[in-house]
C-alpha positions as CSV (number, residue, x, y, z in Angstrom):
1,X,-39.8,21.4,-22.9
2,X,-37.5,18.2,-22.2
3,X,-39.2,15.6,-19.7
4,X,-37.9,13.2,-18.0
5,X,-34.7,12.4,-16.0
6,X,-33.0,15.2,-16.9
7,X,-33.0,18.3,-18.4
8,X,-30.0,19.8,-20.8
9,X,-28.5,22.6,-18.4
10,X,-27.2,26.2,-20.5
11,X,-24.2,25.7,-22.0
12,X,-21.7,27.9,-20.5
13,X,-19.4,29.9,-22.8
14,X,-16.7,28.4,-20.9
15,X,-13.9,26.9,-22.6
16,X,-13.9,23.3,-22.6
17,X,-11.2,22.0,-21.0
18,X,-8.9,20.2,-23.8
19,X,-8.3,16.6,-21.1
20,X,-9.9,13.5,-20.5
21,X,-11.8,13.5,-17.3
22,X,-14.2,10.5,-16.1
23,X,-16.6,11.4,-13.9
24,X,-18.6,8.4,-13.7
25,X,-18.8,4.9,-15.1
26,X,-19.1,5.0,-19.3
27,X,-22.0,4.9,-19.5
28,X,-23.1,7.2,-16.5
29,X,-26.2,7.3,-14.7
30,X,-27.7,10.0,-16.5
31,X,-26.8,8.7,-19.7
32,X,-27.9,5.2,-18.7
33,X,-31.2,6.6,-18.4
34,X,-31.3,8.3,-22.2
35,X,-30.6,6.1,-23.8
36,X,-33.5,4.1,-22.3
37,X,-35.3,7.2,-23.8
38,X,-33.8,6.9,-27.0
39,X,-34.6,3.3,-27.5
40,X,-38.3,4.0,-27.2
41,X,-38.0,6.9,-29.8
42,X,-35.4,6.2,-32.0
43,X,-35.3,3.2,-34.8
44,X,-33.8,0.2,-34.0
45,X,-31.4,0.2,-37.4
46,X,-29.7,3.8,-35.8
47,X,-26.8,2.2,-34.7
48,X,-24.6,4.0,-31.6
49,X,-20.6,3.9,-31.3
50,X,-20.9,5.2,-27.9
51,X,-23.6,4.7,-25.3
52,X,-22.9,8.4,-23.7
53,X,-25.5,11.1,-24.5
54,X,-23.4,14.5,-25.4
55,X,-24.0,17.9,-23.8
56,X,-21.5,20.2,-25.4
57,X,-18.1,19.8,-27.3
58,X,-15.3,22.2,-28.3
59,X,-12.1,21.1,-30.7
60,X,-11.2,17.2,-30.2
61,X,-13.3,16.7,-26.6
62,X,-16.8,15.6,-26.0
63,X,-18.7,16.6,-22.3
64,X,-21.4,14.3,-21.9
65,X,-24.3,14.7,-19.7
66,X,-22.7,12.7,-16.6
67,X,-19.9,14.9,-17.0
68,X,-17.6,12.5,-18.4
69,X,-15.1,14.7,-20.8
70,X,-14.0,12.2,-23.7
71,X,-11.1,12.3,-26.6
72,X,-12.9,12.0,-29.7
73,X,-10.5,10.2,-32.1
74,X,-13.9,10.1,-34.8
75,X,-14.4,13.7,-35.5
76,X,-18.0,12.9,-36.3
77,X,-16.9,10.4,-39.1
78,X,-14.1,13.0,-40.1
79,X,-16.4,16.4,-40.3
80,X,-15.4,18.1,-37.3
81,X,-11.9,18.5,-38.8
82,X,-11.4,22.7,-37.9
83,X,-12.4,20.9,-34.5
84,X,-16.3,21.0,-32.6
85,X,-17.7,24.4,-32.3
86,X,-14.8,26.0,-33.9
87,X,-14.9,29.5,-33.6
88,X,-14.7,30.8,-36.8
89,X,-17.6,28.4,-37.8
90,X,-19.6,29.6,-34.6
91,X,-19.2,33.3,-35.3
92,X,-19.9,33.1,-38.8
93,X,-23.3,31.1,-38.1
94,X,-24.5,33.4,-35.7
95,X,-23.8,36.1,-38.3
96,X,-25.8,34.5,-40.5
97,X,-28.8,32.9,-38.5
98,X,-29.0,36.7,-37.5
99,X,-29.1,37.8,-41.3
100,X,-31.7,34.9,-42.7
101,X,-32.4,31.5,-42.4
102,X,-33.9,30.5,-45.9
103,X,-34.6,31.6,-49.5
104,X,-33.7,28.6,-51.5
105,X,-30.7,29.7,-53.6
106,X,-32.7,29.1,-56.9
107,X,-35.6,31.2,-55.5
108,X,-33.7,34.0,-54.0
109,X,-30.0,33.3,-55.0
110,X,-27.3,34.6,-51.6
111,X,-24.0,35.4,-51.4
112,X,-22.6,33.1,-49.1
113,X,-23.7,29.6,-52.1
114,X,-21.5,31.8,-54.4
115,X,-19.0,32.3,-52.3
116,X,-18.2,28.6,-51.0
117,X,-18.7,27.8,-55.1
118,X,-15.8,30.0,-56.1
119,X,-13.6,29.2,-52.8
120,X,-14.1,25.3,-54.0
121,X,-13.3,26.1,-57.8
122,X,-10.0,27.7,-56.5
123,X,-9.5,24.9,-53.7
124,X,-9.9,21.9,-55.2
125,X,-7.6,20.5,-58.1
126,X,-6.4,21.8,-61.7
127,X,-6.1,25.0,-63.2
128,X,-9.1,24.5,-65.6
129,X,-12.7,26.4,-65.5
130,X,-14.3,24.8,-63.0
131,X,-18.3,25.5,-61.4
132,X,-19.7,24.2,-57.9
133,X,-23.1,22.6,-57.3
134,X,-24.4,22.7,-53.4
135,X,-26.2,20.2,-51.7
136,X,-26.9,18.5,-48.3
137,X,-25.0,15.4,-47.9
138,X,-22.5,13.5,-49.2
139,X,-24.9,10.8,-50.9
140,X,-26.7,13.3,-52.5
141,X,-23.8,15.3,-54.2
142,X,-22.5,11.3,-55.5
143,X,-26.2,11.2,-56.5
144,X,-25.7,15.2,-58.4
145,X,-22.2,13.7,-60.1
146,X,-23.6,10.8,-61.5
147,X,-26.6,12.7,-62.8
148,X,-24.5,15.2,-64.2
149,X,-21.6,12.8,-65.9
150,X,-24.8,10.6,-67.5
151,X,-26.3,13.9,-68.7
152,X,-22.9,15.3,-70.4
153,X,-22.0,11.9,-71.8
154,X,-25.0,10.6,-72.9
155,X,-24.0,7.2,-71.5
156,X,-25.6,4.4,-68.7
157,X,-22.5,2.8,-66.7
158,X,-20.9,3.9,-63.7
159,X,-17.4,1.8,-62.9
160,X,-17.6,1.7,-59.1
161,X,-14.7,-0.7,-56.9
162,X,-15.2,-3.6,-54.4
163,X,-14.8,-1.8,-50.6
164,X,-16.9,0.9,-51.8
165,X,-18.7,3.4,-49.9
166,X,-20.5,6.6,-51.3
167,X,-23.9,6.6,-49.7
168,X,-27.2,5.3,-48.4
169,X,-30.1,6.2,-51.1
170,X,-30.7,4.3,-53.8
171,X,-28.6,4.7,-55.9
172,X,-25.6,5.3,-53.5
173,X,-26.3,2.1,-52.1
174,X,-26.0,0.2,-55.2
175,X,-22.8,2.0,-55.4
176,X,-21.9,0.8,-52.0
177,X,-19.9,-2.6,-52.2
178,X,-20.9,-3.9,-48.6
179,X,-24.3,-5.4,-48.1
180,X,-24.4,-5.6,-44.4
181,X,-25.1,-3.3,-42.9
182,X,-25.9,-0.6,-45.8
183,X,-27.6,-3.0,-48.6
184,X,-29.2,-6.0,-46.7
185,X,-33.0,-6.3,-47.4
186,X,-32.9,-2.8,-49.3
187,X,-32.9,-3.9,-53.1
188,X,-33.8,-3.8,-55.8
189,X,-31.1,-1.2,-56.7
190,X,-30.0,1.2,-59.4
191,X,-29.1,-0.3,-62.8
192,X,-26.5,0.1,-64.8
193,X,-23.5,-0.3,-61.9
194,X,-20.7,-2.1,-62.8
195,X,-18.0,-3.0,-59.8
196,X,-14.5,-3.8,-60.5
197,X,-11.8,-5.3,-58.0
198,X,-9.6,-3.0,-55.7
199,X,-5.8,-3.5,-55.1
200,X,-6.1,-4.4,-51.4
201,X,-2.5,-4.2,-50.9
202,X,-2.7,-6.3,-47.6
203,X,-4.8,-9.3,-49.2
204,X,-3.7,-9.2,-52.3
205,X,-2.6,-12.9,-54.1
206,X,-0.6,-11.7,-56.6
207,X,2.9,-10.0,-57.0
208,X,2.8,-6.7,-54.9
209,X,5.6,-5.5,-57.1
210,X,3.4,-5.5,-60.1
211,X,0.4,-4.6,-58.3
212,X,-0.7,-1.5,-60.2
213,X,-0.4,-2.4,-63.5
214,X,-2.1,-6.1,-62.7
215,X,-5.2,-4.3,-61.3
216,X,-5.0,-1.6,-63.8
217,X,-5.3,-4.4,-66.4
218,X,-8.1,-6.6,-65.0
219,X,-9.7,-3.2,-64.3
220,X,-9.7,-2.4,-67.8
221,X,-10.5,-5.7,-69.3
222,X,-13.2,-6.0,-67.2
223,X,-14.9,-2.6,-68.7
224,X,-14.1,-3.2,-71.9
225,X,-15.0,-6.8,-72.5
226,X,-18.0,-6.9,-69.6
227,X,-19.1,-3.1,-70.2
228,X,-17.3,-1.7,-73.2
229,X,-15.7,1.4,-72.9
230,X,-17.9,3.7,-74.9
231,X,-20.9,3.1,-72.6
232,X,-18.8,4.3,-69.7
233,X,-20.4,7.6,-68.2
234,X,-18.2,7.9,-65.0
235,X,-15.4,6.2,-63.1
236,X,-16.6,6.8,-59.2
237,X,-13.8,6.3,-56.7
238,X,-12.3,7.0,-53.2
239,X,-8.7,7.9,-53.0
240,X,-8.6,6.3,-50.2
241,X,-11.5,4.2,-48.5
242,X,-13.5,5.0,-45.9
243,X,-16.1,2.6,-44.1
244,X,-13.7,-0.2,-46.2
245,X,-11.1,0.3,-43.4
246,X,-8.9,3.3,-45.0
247,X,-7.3,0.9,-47.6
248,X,-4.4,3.2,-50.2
249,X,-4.3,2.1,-53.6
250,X,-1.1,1.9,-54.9
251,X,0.7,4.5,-56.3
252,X,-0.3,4.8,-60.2
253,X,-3.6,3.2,-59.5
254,X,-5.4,6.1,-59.8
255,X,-3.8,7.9,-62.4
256,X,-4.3,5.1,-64.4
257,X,-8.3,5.1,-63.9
258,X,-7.8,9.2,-64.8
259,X,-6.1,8.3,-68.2
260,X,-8.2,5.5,-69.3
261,X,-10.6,7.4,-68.2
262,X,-10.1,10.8,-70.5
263,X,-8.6,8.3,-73.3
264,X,-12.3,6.7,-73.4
265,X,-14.5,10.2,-73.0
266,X,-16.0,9.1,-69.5
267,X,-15.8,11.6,-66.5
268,X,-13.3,10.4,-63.8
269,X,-15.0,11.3,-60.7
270,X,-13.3,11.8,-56.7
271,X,-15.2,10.8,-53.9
272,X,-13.5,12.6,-51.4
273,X,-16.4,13.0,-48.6
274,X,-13.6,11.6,-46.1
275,X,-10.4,12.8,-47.5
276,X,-11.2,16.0,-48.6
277,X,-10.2,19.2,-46.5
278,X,-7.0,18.4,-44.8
279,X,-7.6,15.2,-43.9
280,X,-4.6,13.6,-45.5
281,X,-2.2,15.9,-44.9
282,X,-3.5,17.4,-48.6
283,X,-6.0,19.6,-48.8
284,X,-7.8,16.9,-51.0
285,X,-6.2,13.3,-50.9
286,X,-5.8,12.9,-54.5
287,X,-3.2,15.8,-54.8
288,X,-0.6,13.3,-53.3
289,X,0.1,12.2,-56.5
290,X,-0.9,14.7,-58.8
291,X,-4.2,13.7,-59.8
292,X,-6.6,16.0,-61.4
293,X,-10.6,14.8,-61.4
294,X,-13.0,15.9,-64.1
295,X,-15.3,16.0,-60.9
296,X,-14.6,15.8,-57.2
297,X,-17.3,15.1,-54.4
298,X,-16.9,16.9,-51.1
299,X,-19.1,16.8,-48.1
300,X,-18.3,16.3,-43.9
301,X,-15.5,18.4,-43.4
302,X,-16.5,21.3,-45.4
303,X,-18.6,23.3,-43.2
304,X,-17.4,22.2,-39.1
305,X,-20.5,20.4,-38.7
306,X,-23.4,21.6,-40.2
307,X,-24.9,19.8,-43.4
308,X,-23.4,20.7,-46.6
309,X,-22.0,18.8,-49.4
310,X,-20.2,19.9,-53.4
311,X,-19.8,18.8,-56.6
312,X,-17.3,20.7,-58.5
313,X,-16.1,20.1,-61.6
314,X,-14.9,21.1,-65.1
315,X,-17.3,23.9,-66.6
316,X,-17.9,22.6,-69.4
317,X,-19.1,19.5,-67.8
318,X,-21.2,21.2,-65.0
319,X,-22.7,23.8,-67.6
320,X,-24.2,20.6,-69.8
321,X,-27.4,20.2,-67.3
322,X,-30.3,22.0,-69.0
323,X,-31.9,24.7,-66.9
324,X,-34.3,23.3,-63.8
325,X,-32.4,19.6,-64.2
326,X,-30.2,20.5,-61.2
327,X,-31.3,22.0,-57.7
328,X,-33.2,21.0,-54.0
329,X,-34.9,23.2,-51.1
330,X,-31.6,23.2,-48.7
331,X,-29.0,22.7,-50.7
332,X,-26.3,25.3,-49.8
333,X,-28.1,26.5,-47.1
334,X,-27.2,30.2,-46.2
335,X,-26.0,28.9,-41.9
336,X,-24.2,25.5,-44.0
337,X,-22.8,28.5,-46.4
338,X,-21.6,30.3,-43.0
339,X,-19.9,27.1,-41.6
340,X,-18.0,26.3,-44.4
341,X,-16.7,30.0,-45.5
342,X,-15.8,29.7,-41.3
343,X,-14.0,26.1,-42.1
344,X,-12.1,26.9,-44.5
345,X,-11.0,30.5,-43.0
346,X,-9.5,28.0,-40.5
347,X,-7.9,25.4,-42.6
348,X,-6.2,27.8,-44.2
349,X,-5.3,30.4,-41.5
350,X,-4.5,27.8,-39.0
351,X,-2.2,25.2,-41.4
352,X,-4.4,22.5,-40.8
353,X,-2.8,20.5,-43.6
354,X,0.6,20.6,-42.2
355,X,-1.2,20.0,-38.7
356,X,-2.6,16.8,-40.2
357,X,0.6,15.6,-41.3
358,X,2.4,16.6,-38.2
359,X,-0.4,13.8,-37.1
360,X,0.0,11.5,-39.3
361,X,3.6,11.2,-38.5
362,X,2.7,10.9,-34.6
363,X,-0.4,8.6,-35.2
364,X,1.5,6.7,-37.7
365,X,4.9,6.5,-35.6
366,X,3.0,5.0,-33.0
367,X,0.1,2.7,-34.8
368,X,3.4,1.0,-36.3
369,X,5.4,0.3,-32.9
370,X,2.1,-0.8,-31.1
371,X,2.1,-3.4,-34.4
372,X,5.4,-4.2,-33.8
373,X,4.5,-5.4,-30.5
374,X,1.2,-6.9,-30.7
375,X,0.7,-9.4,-33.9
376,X,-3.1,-9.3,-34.0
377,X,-2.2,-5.6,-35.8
378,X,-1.9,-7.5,-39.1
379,X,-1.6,-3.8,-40.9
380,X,-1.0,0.1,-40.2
381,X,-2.0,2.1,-43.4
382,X,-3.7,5.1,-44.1
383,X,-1.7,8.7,-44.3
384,X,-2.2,12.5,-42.2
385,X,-4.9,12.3,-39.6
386,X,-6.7,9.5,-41.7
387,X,-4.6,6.2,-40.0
388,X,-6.2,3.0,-39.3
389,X,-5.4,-0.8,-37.7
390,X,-6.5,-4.2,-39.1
391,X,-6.8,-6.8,-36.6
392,X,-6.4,-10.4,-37.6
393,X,-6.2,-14.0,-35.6
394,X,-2.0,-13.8,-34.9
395,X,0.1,-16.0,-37.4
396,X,-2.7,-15.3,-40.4
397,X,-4.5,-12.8,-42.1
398,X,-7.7,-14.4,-40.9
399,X,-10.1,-11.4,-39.9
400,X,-10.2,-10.5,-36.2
401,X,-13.4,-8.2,-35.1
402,X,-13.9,-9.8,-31.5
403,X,-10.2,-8.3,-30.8
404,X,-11.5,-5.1,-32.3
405,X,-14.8,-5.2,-30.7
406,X,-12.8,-5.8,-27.2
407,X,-10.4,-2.9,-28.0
408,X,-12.6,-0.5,-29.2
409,X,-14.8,-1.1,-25.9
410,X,-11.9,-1.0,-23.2
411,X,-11.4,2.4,-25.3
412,X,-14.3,3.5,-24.7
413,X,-14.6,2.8,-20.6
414,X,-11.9,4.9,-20.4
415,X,-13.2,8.1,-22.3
416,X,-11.4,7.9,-25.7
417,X,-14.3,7.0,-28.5
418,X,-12.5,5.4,-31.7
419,X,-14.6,4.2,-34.6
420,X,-14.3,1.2,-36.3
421,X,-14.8,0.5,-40.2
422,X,-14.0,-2.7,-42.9
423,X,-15.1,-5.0,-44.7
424,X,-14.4,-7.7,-42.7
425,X,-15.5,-5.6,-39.6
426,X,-11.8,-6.0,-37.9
427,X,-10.7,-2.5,-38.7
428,X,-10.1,0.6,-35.8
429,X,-9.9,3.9,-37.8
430,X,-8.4,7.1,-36.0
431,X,-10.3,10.5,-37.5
432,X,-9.3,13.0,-34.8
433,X,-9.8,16.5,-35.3
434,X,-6.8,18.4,-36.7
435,X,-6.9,20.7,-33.9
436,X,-6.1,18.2,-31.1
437,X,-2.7,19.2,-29.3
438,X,-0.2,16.3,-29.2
439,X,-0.9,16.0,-25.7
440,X,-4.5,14.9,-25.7
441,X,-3.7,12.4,-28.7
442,X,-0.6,10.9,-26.9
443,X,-3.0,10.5,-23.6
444,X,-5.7,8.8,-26.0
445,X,-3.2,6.3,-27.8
446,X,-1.9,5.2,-24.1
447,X,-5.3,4.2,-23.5
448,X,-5.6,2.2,-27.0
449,X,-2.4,0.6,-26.2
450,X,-3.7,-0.3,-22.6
451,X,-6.4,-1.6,-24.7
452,X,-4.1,-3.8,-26.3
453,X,-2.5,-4.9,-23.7
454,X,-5.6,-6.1,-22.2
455,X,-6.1,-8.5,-24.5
């Protein structure tokens, strides 16, 4: 039984109402009081984006326990993309908390792991056999991929980029480029991880209209002279970045890591935990130019919000584990299994990736005006609902997180919760569910560019 200053109240099966509503101060009263509650529980190094304590949520709005209704431009760091409680998810889980809760798939093997397996292998890209592997989170499916390319090839190295992000274990975090806050005081890491520079178009110092082919060629004299080629396992990589502020390689980058890669017998790998499932306006973000993994990582918005992660790749490639070698107590979960057969009933039967487009162009339309107006918006980049803002010091590219910092907070106070990501810590990123009508985002980017404004 909850204690304390309050006590969570039934949650009706009343629509949410899809509009911002403050109640009370951000945070409110109630809240206030939490959160007091949550500092004496709760580990210092659990950050918070948002000091509001949440009561229910339905598509792209949050109700918090004041009252307060809020536009969530963050979708849960992009997993909420069918939107919250969606109701093909919910109706689905109920279905199968109902049925059974547990068995372990390689105990008691279910239909619903088999199913999500052979939705993925005809989901993600390429024509080729392909074979699914179902875990919990999107660190431990990196983890499963990297296990699974060092077993096929028989090799050590892992080529990984600088503004990395793929994970907090071990391992993950020594594939992670940023130390603070994901590596600081963690170490000593995984061996045998070799990082390689990333065509930041905006920072770039040398000609952006030879960009890809000079990164391409520093990439590949790097492995080959530093790591040598045959002792190349896997090439890990985001399509597009996500906690390093949503930078877009250029086009041909990646299709160039692909083709050194199968040229050189390592396993070209897709980290698409952020991109994947409409995010980009693609149903995975590397099908914008064509690009066809070996392996591709999927996690967050796969099943509407419940924990489940993938690694699917070529057969031949999955099949090379020996028996036992791969596995885990909750992986594919049969109520994760539910979610995600109910996710991506809804991508599909919804449009979602022609939804997420239809955002981009809005999000994107309007990100690039706001720039236009205000010059510590040193960049606009990104592309669907996956759009973000880099804030610099006006008249340089000289980072600029006390603007975001001041931003992101007036957002906040006013009930729209944006997340912010970067290297350098000065990037805004906007992750809102695909469901969110046009009105709802045009009310929350008033309130960003009031945010602006009050700088």
């Amino acid at each position: 039984m909850l204690t304390g200053a309050y006590n969570l109240r039934m949650t009706s099966k009343d629509p949410l109402p899809q509009s911002r509503h403050l109640a009370t101060a951000i945070p409110g009263p109630k809240s206030t009081e939490a959160i007091k509650r949550r500092t004496d529980a709760v580990p210092a190094g659990l950050g918070m984006a948002i000091p509001v304590i949440i009561e229910r949520a339905h598509d792209a709005i949050l109700e918090d326990i004041d009252g307060n209704r809020i536009i969530d431009l963050g979708s849960g760091i992009g997993v909420v993309n069918v939107g919250n409680s969606a109701e093909r998810v919910v109706n689905r889980v109920i279905d199968a908390v109902q049925a059974f809760t547990h068995t372990n798939f390689t105990t008691a093997p279910y239909m619903g792991y088999i199913e999500v397996c052979e939705a993925l292998n005809r989901l993600t890209p390429g024509t080729h056999k392909k074979k699914t592997i179902l875990q919990n989170s999107g660190a431990e499916a990196v983890e499963n991929a990297i296990k699974i390319a060092r077993h096929a090839t028989k090799r050590p190295a892992v080529i990984v980029f600088e503004h990395a992000y793929h994970g907090r274990t071990n391992l993950t975090m020594a594939l992670t480029a940023k130390n603070l806050p994901y590596k600081e005081g963690y170490g000593p890491f995984a061996p045998e991880i070799y990082r390689m520079p990333y065509p930041y178009s905006y920072r770039w110092l040398g000609n952006p209209a030879t960009i890809t082919e000079d990164a391409l060629e520093m990439v590949i004299h790097k492995i080959e002279k530093e790591v040598g080629a045959h002792n190349v396992a896997a090439i890990l990589i985001e399509p597009i970045t996500g906690e390093g502020g949503f930078l877009v390689p250029p086009k041909g980058f990646l299709a160039g890591l692909q083709k050194f890669a199968s040229e050189n017998g390592a396993v070209f790998i897709a980290d698409e935990v952020q991109t994947g499932f409409a995010r980009t306006g693609n149903l995975f973000a590397v099908e914008a130019e064509g690009v066809v993994p070996d392996m591709i990582v999927t996690a967050k918005g796969i099943a509407g919000g419940l924990p489940l992660a993938a690694v699917t790749g070529r057969a031949e490639i999955m099949d090379s584990s020996h028996v036992g070698g791969l596995g885990g107590t909750y992986g594919g979960n049969p109520i994760a299994c539910a979610a995600a057969l109910g996710a991506i009933e809804t991508i599909e039967e919804e449009k979602l990736v022609e939804r997420a487009a239809h955002i981009g162009k809005v999000l994107g339309d309007f990100l690039r005006a706001l720039a236009s107006k205000y010059p510590v918006i040193g960049e606009v980049r990104g592309r669907g609902a996956m759009q973000a803002i880099e804030l610099v010091k006006p008249g340089s590219k000289d980072p600029n997180p006390e603007a975001m910092q001041k931003v992101v907070k007036y957002c906040q106070s006013k009930g729209v919760l944006v997340l912010t990501a970067g290297t350098y810590g000065n990037v805004i990123r906007f992750l809102p569910p695909l469901v969110i009508t046009d009105e709802l985002l045009a009310d929350a980017l008033g309130v960003l560019e009031e945010g602006f404004a009050s700088l």
